[in-house]
VOBA-1610 file (N, C-alpha, C; in pm, whole numbers, padded with zeros to 5 digits, always signed):
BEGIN
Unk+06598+11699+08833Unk+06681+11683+08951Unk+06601+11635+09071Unk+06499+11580+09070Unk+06374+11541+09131Unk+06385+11392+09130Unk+06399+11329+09312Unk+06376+11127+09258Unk+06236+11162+09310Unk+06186+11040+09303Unk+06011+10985+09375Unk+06036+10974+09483Unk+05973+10971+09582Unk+05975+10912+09677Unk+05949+10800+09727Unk+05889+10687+09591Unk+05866+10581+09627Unk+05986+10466+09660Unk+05983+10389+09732Unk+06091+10313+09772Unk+06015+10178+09735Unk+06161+10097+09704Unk+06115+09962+09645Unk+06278+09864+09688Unk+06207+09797+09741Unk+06288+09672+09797Unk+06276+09559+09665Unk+06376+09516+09665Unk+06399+09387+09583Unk+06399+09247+09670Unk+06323+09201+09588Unk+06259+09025+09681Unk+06331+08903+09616Unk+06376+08842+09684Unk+06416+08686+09602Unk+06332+08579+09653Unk+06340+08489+09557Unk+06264+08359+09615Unk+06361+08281+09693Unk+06299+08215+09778Unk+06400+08121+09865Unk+06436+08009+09773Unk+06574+07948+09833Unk+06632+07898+09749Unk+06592+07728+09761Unk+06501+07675+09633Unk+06473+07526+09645Unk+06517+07412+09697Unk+06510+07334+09765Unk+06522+07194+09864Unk+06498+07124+09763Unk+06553+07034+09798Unk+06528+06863+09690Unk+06466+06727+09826Unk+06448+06647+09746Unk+06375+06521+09822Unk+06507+06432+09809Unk+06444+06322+09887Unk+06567+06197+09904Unk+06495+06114+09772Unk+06550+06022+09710Unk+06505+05902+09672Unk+06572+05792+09694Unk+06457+05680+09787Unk+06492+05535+09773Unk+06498+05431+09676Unk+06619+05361+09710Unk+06648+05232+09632Unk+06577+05127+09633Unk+06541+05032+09581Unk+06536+04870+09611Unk+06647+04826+09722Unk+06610+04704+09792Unk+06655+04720+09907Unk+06730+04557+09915Unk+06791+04530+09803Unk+06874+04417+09758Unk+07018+04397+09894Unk+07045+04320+09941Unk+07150+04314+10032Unk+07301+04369+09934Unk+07283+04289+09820Unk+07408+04331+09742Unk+07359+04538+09712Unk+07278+04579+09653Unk+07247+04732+09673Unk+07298+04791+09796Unk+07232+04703+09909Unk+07265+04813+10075Unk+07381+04843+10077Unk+07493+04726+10019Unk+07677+04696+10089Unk+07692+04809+09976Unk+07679+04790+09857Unk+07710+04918+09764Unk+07708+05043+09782Unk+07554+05035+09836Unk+07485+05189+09889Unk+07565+05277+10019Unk+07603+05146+10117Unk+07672+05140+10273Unk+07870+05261+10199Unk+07903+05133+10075Unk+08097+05206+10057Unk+08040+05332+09999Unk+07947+05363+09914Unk+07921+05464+09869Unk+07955+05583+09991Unk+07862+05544+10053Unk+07816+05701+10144Unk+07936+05662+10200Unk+08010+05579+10286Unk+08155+05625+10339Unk+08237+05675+10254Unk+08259+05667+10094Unk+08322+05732+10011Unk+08296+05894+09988Unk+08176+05859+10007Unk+08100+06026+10031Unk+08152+06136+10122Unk+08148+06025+10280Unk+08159+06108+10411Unk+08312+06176+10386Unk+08384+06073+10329Unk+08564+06089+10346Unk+08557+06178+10235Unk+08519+06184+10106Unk+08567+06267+10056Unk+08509+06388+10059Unk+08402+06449+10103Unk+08362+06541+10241Unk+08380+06623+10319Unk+08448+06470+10359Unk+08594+06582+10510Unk+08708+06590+10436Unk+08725+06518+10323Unk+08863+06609+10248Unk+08828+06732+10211Unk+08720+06761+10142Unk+08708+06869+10076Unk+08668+06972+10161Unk+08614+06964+10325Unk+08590+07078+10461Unk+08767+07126+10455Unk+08843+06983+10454Unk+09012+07024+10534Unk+09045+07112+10427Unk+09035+07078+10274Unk+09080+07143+10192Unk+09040+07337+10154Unk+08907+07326+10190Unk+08851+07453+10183Unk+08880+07517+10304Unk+08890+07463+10417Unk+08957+07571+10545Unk+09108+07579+10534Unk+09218+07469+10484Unk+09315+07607+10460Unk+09324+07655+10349Unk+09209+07668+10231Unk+09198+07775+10131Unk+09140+07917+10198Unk+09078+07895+10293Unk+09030+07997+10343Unk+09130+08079+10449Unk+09187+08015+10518Unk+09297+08058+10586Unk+09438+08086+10537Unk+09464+08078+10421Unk+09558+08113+10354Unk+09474+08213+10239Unk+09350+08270+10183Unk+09274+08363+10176Unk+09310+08509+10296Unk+09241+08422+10382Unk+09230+08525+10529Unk+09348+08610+10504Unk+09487+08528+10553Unk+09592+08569+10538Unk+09605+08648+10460Unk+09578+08667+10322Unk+09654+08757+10208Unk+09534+08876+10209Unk+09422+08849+10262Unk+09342+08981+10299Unk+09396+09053+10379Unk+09394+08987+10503Unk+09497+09013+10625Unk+09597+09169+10550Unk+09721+09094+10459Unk+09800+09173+10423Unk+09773+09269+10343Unk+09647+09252+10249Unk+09577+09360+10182Unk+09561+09484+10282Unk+09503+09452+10351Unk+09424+09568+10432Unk+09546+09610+10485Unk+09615+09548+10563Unk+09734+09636+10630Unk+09807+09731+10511Unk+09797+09657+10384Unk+09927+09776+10333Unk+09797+09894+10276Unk+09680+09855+10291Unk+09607+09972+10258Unk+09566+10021+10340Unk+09566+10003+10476Unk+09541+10094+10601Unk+09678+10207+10583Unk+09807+10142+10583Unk+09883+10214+10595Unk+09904+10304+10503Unk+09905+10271+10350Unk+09824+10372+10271Unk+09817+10470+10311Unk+09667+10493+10291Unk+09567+10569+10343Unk+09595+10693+10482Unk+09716+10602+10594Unk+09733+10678+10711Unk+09871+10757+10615Unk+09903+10730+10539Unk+10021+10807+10501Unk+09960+10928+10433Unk+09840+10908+10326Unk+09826+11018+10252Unk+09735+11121+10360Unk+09641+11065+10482Unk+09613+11158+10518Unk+09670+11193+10654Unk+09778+11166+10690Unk+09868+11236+10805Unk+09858+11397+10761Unk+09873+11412+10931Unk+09939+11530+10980Unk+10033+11530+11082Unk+10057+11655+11069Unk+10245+11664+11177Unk+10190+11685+11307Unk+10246+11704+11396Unk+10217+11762+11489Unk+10156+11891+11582Unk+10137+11985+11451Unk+10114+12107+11436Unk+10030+12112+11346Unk+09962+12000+11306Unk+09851+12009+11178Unk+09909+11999+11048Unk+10027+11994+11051Unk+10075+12039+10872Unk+10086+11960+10831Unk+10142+11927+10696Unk+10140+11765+10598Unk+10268+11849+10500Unk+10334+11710+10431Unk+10413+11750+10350Unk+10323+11707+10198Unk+10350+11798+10173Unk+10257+11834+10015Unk+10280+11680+09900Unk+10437+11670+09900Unk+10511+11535+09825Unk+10373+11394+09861Unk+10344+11399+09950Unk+10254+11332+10017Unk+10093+11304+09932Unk+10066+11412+09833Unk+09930+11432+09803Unk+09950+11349+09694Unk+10039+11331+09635Unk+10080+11232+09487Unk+10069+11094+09536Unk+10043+11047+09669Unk+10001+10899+09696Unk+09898+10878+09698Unk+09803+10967+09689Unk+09685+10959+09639Unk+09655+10880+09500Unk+09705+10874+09394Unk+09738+10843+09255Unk+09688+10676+09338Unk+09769+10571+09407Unk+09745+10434+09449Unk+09600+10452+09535Unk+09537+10528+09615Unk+09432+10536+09685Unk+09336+10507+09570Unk+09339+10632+09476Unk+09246+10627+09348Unk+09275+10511+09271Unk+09391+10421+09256Unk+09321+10342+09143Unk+09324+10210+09230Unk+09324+10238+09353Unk+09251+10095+09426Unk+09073+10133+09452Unk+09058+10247+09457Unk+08935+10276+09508Unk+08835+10270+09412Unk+08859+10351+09270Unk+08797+10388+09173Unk+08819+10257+09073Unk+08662+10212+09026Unk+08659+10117+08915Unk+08654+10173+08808Unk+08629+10251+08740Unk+08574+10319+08616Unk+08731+10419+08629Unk+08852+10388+08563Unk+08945+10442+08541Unk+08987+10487+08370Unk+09012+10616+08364Unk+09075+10608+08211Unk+09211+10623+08245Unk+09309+10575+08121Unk+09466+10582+08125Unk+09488+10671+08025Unk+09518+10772+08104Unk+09554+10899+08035Unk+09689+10900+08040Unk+09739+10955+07877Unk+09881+10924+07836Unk+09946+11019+07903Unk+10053+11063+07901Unk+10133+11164+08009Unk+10129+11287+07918Unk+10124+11306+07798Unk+10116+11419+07661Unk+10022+11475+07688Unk+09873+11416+07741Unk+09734+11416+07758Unk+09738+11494+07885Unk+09817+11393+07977Unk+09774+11484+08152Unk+09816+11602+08129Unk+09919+11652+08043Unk+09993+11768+08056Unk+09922+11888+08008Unk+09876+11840+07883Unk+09773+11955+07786Unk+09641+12007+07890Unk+09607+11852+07985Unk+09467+11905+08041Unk+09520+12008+08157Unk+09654+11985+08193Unk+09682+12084+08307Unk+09726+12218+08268Unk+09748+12253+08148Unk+09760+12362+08112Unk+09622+12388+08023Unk+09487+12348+08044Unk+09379+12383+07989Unk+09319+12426+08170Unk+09361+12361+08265Unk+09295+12364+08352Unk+09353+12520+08397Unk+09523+12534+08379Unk+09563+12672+08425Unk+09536+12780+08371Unk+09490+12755+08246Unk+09392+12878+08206Unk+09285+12889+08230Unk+09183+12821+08291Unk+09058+12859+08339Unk+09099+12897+08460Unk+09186+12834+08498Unk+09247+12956+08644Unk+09257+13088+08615Unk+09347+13115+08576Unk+09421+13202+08529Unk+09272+13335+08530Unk+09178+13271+08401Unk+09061+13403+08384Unk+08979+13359+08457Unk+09027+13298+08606Unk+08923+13359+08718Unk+08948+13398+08821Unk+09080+13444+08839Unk+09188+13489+08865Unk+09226+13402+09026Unk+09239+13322+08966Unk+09294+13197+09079Unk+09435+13071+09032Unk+09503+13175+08981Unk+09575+13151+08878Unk+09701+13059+08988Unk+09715+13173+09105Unk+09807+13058+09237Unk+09757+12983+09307Unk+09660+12918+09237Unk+09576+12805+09309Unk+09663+12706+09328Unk+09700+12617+09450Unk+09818+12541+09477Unk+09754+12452+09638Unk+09799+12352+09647Unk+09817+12297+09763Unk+09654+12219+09829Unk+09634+12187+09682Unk+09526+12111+09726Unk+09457+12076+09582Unk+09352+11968+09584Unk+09329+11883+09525Unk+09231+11952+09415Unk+09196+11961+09250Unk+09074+12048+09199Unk+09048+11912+09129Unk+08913+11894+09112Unk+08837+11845+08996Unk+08865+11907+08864Unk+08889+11854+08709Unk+08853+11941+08596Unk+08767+11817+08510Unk+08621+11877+08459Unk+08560+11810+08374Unk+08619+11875+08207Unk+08560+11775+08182Unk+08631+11769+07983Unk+08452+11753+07921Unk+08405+11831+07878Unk+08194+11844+07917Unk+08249+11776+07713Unk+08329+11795+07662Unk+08350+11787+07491Unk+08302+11607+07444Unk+08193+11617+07374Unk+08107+11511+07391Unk+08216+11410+07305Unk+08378+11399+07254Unk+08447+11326+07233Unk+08470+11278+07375Unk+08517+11327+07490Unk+08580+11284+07579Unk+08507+11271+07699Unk+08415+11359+07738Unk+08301+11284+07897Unk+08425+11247+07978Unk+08516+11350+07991Unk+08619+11236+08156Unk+08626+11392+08245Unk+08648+11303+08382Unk+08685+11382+08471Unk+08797+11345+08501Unk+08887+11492+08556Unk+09004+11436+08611Unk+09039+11494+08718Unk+09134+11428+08821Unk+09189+11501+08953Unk+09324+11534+08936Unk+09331+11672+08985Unk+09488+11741+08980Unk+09537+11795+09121Unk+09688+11780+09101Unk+09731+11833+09246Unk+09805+11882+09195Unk+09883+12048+09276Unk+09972+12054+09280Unk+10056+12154+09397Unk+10174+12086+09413Unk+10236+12161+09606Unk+10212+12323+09567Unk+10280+12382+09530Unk+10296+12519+09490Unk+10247+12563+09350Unk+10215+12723+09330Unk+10245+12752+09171Unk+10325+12755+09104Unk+10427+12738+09116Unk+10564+12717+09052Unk+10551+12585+08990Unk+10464+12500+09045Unk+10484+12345+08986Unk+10399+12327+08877Unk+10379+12214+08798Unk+10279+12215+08697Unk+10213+12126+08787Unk+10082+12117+08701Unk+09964+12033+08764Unk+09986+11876+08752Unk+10025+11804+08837Unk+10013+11658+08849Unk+09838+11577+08801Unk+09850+11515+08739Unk+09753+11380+08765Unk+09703+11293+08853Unk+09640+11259+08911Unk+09575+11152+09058Unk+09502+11075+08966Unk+09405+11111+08922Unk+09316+11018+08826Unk+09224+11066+08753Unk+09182+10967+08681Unk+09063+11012+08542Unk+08931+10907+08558Unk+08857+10949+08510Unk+08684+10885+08474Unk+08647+10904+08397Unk+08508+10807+08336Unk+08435+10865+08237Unk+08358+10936+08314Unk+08224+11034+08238Unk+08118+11120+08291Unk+08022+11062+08197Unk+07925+11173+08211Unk+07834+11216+08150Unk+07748+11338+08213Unk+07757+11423+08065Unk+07721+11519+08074Unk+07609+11589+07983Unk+07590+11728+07962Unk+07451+11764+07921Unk+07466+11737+07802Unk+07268+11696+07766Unk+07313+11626+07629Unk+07133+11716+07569Unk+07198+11815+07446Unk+07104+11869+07444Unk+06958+11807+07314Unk+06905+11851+07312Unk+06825+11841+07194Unk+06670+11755+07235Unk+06703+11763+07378Unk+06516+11774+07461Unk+06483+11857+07522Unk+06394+11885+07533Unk+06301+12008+07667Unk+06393+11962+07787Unk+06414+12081+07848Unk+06468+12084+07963Unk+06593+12036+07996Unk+06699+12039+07898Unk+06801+11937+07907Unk+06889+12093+07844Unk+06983+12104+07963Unk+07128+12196+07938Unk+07241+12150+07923Unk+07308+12244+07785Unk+07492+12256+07788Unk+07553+12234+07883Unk+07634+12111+07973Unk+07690+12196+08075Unk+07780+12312+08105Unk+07784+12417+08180Unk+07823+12510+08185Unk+07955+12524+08185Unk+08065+12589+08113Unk+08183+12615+08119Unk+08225+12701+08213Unk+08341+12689+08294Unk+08395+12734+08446Unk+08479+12741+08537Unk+08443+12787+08662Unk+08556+12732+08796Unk+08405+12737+08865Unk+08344+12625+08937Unk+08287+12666+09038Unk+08305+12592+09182Unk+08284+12668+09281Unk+08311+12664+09391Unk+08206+12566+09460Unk+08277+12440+09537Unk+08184+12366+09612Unk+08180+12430+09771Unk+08097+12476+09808Unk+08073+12545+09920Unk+07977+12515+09972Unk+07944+12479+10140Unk+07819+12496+10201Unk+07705+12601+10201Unk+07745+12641+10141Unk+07594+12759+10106Unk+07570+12704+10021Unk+07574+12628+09911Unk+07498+12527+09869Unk+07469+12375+09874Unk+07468+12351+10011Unk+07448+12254+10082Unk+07431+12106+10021Unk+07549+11994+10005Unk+07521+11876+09954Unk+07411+11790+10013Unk+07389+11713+09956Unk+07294+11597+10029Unk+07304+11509+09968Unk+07217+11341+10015Unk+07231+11206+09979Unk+07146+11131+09931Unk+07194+11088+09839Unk+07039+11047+09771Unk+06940+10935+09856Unk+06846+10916+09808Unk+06753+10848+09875Unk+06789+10710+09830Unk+06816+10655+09701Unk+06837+10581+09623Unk+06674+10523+09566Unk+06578+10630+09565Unk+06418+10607+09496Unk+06449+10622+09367Unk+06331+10545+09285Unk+06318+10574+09147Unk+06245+10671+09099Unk+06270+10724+09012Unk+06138+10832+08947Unk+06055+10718+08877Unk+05931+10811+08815Unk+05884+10722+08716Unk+05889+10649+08592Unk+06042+10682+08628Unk+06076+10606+08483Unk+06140+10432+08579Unk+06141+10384+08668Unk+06229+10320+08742Unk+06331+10359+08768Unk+06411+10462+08713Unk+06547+10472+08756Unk+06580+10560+08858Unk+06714+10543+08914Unk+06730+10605+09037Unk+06851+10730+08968Unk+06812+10846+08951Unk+06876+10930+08892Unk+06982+10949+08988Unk+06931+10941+09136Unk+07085+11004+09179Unk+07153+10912+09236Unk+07116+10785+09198Unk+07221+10666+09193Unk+07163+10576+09336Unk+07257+10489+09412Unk+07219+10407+09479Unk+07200+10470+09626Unk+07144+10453+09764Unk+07149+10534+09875Unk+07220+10578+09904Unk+07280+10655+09934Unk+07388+10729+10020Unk+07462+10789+09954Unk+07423+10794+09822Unk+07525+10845+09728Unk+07551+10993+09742Unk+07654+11101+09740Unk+07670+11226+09812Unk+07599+11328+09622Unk+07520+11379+09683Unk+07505+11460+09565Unk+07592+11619+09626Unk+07714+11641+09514Unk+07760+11795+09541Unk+07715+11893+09421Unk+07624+11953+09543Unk+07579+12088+09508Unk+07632+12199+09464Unk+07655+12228+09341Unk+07746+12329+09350Unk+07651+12487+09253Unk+07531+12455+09308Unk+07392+12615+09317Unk+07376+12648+09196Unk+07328+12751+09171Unk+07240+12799+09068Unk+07341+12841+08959Unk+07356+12758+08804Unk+07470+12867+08783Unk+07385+12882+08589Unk+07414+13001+08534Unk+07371+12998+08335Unk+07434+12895+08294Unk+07310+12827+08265Unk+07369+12801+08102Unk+07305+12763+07978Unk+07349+12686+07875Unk+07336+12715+07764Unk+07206+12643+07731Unk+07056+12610+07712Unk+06941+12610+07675Unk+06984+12457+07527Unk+06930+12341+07596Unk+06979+12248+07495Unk+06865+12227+07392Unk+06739+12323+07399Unk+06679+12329+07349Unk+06595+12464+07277Unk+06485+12389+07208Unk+06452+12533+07107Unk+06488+12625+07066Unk+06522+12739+07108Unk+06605+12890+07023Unk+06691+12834+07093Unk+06809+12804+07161Unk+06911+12823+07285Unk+06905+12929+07426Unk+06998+13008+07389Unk+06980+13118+07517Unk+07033+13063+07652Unk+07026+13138+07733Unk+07091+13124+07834Unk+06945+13142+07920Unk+06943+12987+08073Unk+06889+13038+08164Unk+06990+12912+08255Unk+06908+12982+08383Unk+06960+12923+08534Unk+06936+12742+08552Unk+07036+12684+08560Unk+07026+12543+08583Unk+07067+12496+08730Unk+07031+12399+08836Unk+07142+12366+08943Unk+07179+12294+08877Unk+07365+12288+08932Unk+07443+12270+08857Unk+07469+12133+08988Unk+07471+12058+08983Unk+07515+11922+09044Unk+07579+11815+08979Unk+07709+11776+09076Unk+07758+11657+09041Unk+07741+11541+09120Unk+07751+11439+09056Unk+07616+11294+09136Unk+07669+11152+09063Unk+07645+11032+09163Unk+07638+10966+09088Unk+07484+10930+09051Unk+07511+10815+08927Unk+07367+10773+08870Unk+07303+10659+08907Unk+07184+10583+08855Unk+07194+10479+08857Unk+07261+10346+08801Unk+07330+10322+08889Unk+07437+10198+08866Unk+07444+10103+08820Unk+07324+10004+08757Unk+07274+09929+08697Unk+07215+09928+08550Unk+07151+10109+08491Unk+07081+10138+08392Unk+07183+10220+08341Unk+07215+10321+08418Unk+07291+10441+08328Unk+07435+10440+08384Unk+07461+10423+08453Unk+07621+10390+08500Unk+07705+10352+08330Unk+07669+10235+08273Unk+07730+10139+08201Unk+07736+10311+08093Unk+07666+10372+08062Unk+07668+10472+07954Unk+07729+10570+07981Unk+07825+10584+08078Unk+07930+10724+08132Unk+08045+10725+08006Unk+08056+10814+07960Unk+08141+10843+07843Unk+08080+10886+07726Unk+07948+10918+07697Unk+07894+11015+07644Unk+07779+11135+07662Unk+07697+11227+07614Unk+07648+11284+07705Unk+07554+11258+07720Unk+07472+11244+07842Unk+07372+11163+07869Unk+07272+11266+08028Unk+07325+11328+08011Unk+07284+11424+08155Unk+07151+11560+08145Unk+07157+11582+08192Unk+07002+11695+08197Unk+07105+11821+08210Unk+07202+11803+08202Unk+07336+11925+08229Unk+07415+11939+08366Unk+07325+11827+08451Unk+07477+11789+08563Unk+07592+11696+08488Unk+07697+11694+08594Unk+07771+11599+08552Unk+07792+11468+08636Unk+07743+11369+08574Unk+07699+11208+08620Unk+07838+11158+08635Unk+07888+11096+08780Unk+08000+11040+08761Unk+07958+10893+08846Unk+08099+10785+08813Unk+08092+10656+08877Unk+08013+10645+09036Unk+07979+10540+09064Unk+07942+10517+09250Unk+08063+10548+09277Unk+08213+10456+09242Unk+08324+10465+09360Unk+08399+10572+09347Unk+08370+10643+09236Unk+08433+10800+09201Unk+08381+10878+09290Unk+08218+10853+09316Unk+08135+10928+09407Unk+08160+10922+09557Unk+08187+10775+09592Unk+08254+10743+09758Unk+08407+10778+09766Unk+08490+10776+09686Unk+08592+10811+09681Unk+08636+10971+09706Unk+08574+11032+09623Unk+08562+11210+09675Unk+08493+11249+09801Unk+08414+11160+09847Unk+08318+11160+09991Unk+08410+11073+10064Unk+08437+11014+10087Unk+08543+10954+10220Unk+08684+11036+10255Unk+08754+11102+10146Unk+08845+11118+10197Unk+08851+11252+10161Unk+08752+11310+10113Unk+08686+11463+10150Unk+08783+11594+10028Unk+08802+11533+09908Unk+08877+11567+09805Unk+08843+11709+09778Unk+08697+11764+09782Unk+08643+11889+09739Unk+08587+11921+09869Unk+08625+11864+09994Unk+08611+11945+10104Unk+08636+12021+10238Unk+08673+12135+10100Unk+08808+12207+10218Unk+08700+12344+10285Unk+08561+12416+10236Unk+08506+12465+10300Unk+08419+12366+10410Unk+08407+12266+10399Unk+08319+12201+10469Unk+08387+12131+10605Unk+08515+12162+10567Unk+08584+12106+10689Unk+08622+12189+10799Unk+08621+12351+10675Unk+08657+12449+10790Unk+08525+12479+10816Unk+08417+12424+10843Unk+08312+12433+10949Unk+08296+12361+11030Unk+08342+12240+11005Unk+08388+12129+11105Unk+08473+12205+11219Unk+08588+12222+11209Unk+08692+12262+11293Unk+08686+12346+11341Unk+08531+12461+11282Unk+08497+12546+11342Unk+08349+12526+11477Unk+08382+12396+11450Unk+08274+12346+11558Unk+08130+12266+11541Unk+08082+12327+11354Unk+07961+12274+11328Unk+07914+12161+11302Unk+07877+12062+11311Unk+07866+11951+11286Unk+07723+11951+11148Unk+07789+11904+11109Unk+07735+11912+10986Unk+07686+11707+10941Unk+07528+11722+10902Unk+07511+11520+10894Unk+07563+11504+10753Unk+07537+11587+10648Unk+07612+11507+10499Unk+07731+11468+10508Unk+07833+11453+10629Unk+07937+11443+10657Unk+07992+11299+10705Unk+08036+11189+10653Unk+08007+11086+10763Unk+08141+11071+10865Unk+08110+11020+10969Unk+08189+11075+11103Unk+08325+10912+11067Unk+08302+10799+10963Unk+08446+10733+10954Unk+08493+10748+10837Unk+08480+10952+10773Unk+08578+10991+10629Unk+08719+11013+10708Unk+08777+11001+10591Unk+08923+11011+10639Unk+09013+11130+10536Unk+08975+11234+10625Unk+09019+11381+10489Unk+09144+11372+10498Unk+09214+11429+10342Unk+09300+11389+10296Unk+09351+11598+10353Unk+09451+11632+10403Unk+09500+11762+10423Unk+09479+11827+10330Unk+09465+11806+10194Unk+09482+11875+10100Unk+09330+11872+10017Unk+09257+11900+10061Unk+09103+11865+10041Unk+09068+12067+09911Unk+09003+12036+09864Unk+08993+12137+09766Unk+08863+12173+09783Unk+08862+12266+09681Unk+08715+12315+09702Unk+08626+12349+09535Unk+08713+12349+09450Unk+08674+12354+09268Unk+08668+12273+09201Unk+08552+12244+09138Unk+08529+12207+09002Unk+08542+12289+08912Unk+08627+12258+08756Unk+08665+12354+08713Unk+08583+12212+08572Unk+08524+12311+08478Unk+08481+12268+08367Unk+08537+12327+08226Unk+08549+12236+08092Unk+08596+12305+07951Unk+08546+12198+07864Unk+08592+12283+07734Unk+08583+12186+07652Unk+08706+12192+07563Unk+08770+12089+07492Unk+08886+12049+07444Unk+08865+12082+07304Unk+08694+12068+07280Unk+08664+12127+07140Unk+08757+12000+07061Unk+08709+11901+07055Unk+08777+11745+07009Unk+08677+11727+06897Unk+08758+11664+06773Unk+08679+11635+06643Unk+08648+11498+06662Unk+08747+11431+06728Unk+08732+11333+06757Unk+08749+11248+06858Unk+08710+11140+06873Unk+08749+11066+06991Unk+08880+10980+07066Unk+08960+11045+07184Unk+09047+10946+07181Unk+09067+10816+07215Unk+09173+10781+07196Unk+09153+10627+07229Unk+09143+10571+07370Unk+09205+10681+07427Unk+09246+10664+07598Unk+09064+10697+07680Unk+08973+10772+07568Unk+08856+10790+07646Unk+08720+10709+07540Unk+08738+10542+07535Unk+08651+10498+07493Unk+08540+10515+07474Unk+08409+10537+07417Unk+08288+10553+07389Unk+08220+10392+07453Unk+08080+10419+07518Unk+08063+10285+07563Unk+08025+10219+07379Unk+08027+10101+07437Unk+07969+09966+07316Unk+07873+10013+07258Unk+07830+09947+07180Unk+07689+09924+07060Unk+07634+09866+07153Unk+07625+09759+07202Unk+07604+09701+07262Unk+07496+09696+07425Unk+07565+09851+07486Unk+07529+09897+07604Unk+07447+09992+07509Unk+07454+10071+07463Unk+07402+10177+07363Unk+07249+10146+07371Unk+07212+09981+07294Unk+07119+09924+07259Unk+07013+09897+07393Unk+07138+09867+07511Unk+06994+09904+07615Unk+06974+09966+07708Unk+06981+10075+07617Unk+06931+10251+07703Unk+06782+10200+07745Unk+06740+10216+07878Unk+06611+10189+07919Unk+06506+10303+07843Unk+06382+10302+07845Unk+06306+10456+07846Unk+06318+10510+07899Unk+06303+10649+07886Unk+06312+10789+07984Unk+06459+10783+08087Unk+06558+10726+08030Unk+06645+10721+08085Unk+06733+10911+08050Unk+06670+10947+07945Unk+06733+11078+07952Unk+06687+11190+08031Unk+06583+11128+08110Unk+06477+11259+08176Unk+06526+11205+08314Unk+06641+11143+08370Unk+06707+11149+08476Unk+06833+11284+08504Unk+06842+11331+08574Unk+06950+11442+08588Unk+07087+11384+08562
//
């Protein structure tokens, strides 16, 4: 759970110039050479006129992008006048997430349902069973499936809705130092204080906790299961993070982790902007503290949560809705890419 501290900038070469070459300097060549380049100039300025109103009819439909996703966005995270929000409201989240999030699984509706009644029993035996009115994480750690998913729901009376799914990666045992991830409810709280990655490499080159700024949530010291030698149980930090985005990103969907759980970059900015698991961190906000892992243009959603809840589905096999990466990507696992967290 350790990057380097070495930092490394990436260099490009500047981009090559060419030379002129002259002709023979025949009168019949010059008049040739002369319609040429006016054929040149004109078709030129056709192709400037043509590319500025491609660009301005571009502009335009950005233009309208952003407006219907500003407005979006101001819908799911309104409040009333009195602070309150209508709950119906947290299910527009579902369009936030699959504009925001690249790394999506399509989970069948048979599927969302089973995971929400796997998720209400890990409620249930931790006795947070009327957990309601705000947003939980549940990981699926069952090395068929590596997904995370987001659930809402207004009241306990309701069943658990869907927002969205991911691949992961999670603990993958059978090296030194590499844990089960732990089965659970645990609580993201400032007493175990998030932070951002540096975006440094260890010595393997890779950037375990993914690209700069990436939010690592802390969620402290918790048992678990020993992926090596006898087994047994000892103390792991238990963190969820993204990875590096270039090496190990492409391999989310099997287990691949030191026993955190590795999720997407925009899965990672997506729970950090609009503050999905941060409902203790806000009530320190409002309680005055200013807190820097926080950035001052997130846009919290009212219904901000505070659990990660982990299981396993205990799957023989793999489904179809949670692909395994390629042969392909498989083949270029870097070195020491497993001795990243």
């Amino acid at each position: 759970m350790n990057n380097n501290k070495l930092d490394r900038t990436a260099k490009y070469p500047p981009d090559s110039g060419g030379g002129n070459n002259e002709c023979d300097s025949t009168k019949a060549m010059r008049c040739f050479g002369h319609i040429g380049r006016v054929c040149l100039v004109i078709g030129i300025a056709a192709l400037i006129g043509w590319c500025a109103c491609g660009t301005r009819a571009f502009a335009a439909g950005t233009s309208h992008t952003s407006s219907a996703w500003s407005a979006l966005v101001s819908q799911v995270t309104a409040r009333d006048a009195v602070g309150g929000a209508d709950p119906r409201q947290a299910l527009l989240m579902r369009d936030v997430f699959a504009h925001a999030v690249t790394r999506r699984l399509k989970v069948p509706l048979a599927e969302q349902r089973a995971y929400g009644v796997r998720l209400q029993a890990m409620l249930d035996s931790n006795e947070l069973g009327d957990l309601s009115g705000e947003y939980v994480a549940l990981v699926d750690r069952n090395q068929n499936v590596q997904a995370l998913f987001i659930y809402f729901r207004a009241v306990p009376a309701d069943s658990w809705q869907l927002i969205g799914a991911s691949p992961v990666a999670t603990g993958r045992p059978g090296q030194f130092d590499h844990f089960i991830t732990p089965l659970g409810v645990f609580e993201h709280t400032p007493d175990n204080m998030d932070f951002r990655a540096e975006g440094t490499m260890n010595q393997n080159g890779i950037r375990g906790y993914g690209r700069h700024d990436m939010r690592i949530f802390d969620l402290g010291w918790a048992q678990a299961e020993r992926g090596w030698g006898k087994g047994g149980l000892s103390e792991m930090r238990f963190q969820m993070h993204a990875t590096d985005p270039d090496r190990l990103e492409p391999l989310l969907g099997i287990r691949h982790s030191k026993g955190c759980v590795r999720i997407p970059a925009t899965l990672n900015v997506f729970l950090d902007h609009f503050g999905i698991l941060d409902a203790e961190y806000e009530n320190l906000v409002d309680s005055g503290r200013a807190l820097w892992v926080l950035h001052s243009d997130r846009q919290v959603t009212p219904w901000s949560g505070r659990y990660i809840v982990v299981v396993d589905s205990e799957r023989n096999a793999r489904p179809a809705w949670s692909p395994s990466p390629s042969s392909a990507v498989r083949a270029k696992v870097p070195a020491g890419a497993d001795t990243a967290d």
